[in-house]
N, C-alpha and C positions, 0 to 999 in steps of 0.2 A: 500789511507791508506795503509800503511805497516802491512805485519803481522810479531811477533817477538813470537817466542817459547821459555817460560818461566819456569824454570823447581827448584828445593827445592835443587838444588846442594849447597854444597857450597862455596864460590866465595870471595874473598877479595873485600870489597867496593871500588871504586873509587870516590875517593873524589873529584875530580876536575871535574868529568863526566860533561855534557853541554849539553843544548837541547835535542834532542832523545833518544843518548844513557843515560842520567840522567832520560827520562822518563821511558825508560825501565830498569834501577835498580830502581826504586821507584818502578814500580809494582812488582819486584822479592823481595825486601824487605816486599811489603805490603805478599806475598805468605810469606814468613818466618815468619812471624809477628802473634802473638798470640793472640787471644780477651783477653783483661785484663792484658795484660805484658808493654802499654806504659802509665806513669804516665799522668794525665790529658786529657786522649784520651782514655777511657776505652774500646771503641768502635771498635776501629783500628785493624785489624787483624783477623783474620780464628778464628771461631769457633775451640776451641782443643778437644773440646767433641767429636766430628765427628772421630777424629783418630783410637778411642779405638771403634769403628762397624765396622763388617764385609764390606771389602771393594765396596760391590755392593751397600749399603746402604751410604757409605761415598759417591761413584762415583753422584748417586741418588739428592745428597745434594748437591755436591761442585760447579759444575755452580751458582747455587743461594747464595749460600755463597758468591762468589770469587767474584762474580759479585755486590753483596751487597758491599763487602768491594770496590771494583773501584769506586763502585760511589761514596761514601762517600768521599775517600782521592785522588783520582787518576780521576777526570771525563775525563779528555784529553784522555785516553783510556779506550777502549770495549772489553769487553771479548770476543771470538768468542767459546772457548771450553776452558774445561777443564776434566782433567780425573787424576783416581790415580791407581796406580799398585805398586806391592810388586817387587821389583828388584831379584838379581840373589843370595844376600845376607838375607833375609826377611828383607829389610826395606821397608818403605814407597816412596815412589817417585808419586810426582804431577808433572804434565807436564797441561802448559793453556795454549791458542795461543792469542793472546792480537792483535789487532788493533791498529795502532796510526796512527795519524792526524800529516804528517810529512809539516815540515814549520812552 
């Protein structure tokens, strides 16, 4: 297994992506991805409640989230960590380190 560090930057999709690197934008998309933002997939995406608590209480919560969300849409990868921090500007910044099953 690979580990690939996946982080809420933002990134222009590639669309043509294939095999691994296509699996590792699927999991930075599902990290972008909102609960209740994709039509008939209500499911899909990070809790957004979580943003608006104090970040020790987010950090507390986001393995089991992030990890909820891989399984559902993404089982081909495991989350191994995840954590959130307020950057140099106050914004939000999630950084996971994702496992995959390369082959």
């Amino acid at each position: 297994m690979a580990k690939y560090l996946i982080d809420n930057r933002q990134e222009p999709v590639n669309f043509s992506a294939k095999g691994l690197e296509r699996t590792v934008q699927n999991c930075k998309n599902l990290l972008m991805c909102r609960t209740g933002e994709v039509p008939y997939d209500r499911r899909r995406g990070v809790n957004a409640q979580l943003f608006d608590r104090p970040i020790g209480y987010l950090n507390a919560r986001l393995l089991p989230e992030m990890e909820r969300t891989m399984a559902l849409c993404n089982p081909e990868a495991k989350l191994a960590n995840a954590r959130a921090y307020l950057d140099a500007d106050g914004g939000l910044m999630i950084e996971t380190i994702v496992d995959i099953e390369e082959g």
